[in-house]
N, C-alpha and C positions, 0 to 999 in steps of 0.2 A: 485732753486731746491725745494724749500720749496714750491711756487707754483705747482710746478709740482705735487709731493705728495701728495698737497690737491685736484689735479681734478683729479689725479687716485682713492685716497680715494673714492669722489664723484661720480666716473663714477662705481665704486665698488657698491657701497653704492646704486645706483640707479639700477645696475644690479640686486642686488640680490632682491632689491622690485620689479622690474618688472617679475622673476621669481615668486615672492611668489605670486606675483595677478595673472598671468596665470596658475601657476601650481594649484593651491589651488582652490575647488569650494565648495562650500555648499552644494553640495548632495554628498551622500558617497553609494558608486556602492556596494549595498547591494544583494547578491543570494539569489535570493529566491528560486528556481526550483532546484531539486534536485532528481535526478534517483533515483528509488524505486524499489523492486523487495520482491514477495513475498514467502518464502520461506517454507515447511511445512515439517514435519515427515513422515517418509512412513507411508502410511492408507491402513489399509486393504482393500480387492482385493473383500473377499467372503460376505454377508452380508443373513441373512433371514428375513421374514417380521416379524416386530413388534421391529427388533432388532437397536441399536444405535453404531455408528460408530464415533470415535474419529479423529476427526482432528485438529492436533498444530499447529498451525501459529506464523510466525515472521516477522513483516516488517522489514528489514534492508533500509538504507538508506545512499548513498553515504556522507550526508550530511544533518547536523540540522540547521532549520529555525523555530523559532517559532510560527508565522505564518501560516506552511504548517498545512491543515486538511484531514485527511483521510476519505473513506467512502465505506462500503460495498454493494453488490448485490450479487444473484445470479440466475441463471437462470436452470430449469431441460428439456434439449430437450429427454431424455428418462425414465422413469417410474415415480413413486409418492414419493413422501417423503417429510420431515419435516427439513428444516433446523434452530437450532437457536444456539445463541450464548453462552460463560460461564456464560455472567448473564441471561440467561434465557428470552433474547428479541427473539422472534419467527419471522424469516422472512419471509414475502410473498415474493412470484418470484417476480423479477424486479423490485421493490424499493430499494429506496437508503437510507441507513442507517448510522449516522456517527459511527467511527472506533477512541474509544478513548486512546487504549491500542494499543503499538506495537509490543508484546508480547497475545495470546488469543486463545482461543478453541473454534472451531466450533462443534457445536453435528447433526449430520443427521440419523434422524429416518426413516427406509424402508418401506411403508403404501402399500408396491406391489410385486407380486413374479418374475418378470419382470426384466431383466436386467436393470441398475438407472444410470444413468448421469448426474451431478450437474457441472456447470462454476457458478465460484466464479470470479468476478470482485472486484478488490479495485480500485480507483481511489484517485487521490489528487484534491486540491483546484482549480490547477494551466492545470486541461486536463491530465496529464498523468492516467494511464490505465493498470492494470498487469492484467493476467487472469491465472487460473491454471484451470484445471479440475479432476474431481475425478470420476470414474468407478467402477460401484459394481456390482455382479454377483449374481445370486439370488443362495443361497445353500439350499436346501429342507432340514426338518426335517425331521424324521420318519415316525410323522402324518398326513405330506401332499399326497396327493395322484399323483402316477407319471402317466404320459402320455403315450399311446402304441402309 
C-alpha cells in the first residue's frame, strides 16, 4: 500500500509539472489596441469672418496602454480658415501632428465669408482613425455688403 501511495504521489507530482510547463509561457498576451472615439461639445453652427470658434475635444478610450500615441489632422474641403490648437500650435491642412492631451481645445478662425467645412482626423499608433466634421455658416455683419 505504501508503494502504491508513492507512485500516485509521483504520477501527481509529475502531472502538475507538466501542466505548469505547458500552461506557463514567457510572453504575457499584452492589448495593445484599443477603440478610440472622438467625442466634442456642440460648436456653433453660425460663424463671421475674422471670428474664432471653440471646439472641446475628448478622447475616451475603451482601454489604457501606454504605449498607445495619438495624432492629429485636418483637412478643409469647403472655405478658408485657421485651425490651431490650446497651446497655440497652428495647423496646416494635412499634416500630422502628435495629440498629447486626452482632454484639448481646438480654435478655428474664419479667413472667408463662404460657407467652412473642417474634418478633423485623430489617428492611433496602431491605424485606427476617428473622424468628426465641423460645418459653419457664414452670418454677415451690418457692414458687410449683401448680394441682390
Amino acid at each position: 500500500m505504501k508503494k502504491f501511495r508513492k507512485y500516485v504521489a509521483l504520477g501527481v507530482l509529475a502531472g502538475i509539472i507538466t501542466l505548469l510547463c505547458v500552461a506557463c509561457s514567457s510572453e504575457v498576451d499584452v492589448q495593445k489596441v484599443y477603440r478610440f472615439e472622438l467625442q466634442t461639445m456642440p460648436v456653433q453652427k453660425r460663424i463671421v469672418m475674422g471670428e474664432t470658434a471653440e471646439i472641446r475635444c475628448r478622447l475616451v478610450r475603451e482601454g489604457d496602454y501606454d504605449e498607445a500615441r495619438y495624432f492629429i489632422r485636418y483637412f478643409q474641403p469647403d472655405g478658408r480658415g485657421e485651425l490651431h490648437l490650446d497651446d497655440g500650435m497652428v495647423f496646416a491642412p494635412n499634416d500630422l501632428y502628435p495629440l498629447d492631451n486626452m482632454v484639448f481645445r481646438l480654435y478655428y478662425t474664419s479667413h472667408c465669408t463662404d460657407q467652412q467645412t473642417i474634418d478633423i482626423y485623430v489617428e492611433d499608433n496602431y491605424g485606427q482613425v476617428v473622424q468628426e466634421s465641423f460645418s459653419f455658416q457664414n452670418e454677415r455683419t451690418d457692414g458687410d455688403e449683401q448680394e441682390e
